[in-house]
N, C-alpha and C positions, 0 to 999 in steps of 0.2 A: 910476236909482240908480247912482252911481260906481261903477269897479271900484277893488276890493281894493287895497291895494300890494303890492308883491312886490318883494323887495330882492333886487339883485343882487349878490351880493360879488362884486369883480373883481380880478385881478392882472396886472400886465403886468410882462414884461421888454425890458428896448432896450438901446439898443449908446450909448446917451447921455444925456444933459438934456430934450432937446427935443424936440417930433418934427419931420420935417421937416429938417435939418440930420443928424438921426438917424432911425433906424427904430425900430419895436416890431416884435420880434424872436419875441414870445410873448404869446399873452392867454390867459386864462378865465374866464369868469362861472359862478356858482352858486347858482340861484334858489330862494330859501327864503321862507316863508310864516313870521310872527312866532310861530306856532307849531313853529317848527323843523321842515316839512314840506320836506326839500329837492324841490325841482320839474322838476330835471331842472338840468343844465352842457354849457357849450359851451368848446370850449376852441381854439385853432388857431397852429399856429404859422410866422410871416409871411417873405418874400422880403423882403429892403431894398427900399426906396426907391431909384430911379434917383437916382444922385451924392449919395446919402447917405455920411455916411462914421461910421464908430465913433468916441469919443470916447475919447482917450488916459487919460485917469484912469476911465473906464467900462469897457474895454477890458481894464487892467489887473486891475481888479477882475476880473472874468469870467475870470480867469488861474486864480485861484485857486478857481474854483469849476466844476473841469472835466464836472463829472455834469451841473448842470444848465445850463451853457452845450450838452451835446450834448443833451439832453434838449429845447433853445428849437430846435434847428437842424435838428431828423429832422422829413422830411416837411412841408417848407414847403409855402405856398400862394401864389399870389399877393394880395396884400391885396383888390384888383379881385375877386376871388373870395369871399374868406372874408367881408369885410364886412356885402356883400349878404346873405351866407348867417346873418351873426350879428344882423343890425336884423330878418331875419324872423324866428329865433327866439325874439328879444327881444318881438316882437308877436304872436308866438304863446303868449306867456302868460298862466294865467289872474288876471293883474292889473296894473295899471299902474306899469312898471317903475320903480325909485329904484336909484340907481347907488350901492354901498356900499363905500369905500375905505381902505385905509391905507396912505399916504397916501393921500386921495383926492386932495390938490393936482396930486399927480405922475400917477396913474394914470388918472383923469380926463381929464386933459388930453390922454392919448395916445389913448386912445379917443376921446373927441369928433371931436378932432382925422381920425382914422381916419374915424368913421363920416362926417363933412360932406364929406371931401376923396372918399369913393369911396361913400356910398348920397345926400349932399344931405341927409340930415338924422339925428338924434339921436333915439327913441324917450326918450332921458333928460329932454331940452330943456337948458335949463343949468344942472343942479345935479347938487348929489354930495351923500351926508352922510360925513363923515369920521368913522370910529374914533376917532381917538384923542379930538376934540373931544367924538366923544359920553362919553367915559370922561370926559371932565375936567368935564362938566355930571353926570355922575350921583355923581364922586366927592368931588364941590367942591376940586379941585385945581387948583395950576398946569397952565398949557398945559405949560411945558417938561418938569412933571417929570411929567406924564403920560406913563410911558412904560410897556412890557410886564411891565417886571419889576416895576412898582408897582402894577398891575391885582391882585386878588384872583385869587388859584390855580386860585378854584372858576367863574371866566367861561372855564379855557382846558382843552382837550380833552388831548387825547396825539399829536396830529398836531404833526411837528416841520415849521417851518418849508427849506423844502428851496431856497428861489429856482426851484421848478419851480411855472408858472404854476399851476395845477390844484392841486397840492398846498394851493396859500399862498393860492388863494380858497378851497376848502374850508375851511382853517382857520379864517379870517377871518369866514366866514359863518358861521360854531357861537361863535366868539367873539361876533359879534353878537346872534346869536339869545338867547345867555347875558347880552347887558348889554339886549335886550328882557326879559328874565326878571325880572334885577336890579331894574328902573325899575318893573314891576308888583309887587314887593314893597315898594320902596320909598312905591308910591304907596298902599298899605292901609293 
């Protein structure tokens, strides 16, 4: 018999666009069960990349958001470290992980990226399901104007978005778990 899925909401912070050129600065994931059972969160936040360098319009941005710029920067780890430690937590779950982003284009990308360059491979394999795409399939809207503040009131919790990793996957993952809710009423 398959196992289960278990989505992972995840959020990363970086110092730019890309990885690689740039570093991720900050992740968390947080493992929930389509019945809103959270399963446990890993969170860790990363040393640069050797001759990485921050991106001037990234950079800036993080100026003004000095709580959780100190917030990505206490108690780094080395990526070599945290990686390995976060692909075993990922397969110590009880079900087969799906990567759950918003962006998932962006956030995605940093993690995979992450897991191949320092565990060799992805428990995700290559795929994401993206937020906002799933709101735009359940709300029959445009992509573009699928945005938060056009979501229904009642998919979002009281967690304010903070740009601290942990904060903004917890969030993301009750937001999900609320447009799995949505899609099961929708479909009676």
């Amino acid at each position: 018999m398959a196992r289960p899925e278990i989505y992972i909401s995840t959020d990363i912070e970086s110092d730019g666009p890309i990885p690689g050129p740039h570093s991720m600065l900050s992740f968390a994931s947080a493992a929930f069960t389509a019945d809103k059972t959270l399963h446990g969160t890993f969170t860790a936040n990363l040393s640069t990349l050797p001759g990485a360098q921050g991106h001037p319009e990234t950079m800036a941005w993080w100026a003004t958001q000095p709580r959780a710029w100190a917030a990505c920067r206490a108690g780094q780890q080395d990526p070599a470290v945290a990686m390995p430690a976060y692909r075993t937590w990922l397969e110590s779950l009880p079900g087969r992980p799906v990567f759950v982003g918003y962006p998932a284009a962006f956030d995605f990308m940093f993690v995979y990226w992450y897991l191949i360059r320092f565990t060799g491979a992805s428990p995700f394999s290559h795929s994401a399901l993206d937020l906002k795409s799933y709101a735009m399939a359940l709300l029959g809207t445009d992509f573009r104007s699928t945005v938060k503040r056009t979501m229904p009131r009642a998919w979002f919790g009281g967690s304010p978005h903070s740009h601290v990793a942990l904060d903004d996957a917890l969030e993301q993952g009750a937001l999900f778990c609320a447009m799995l809710a949505a899609r099961d009423q929708f479909l009676q």
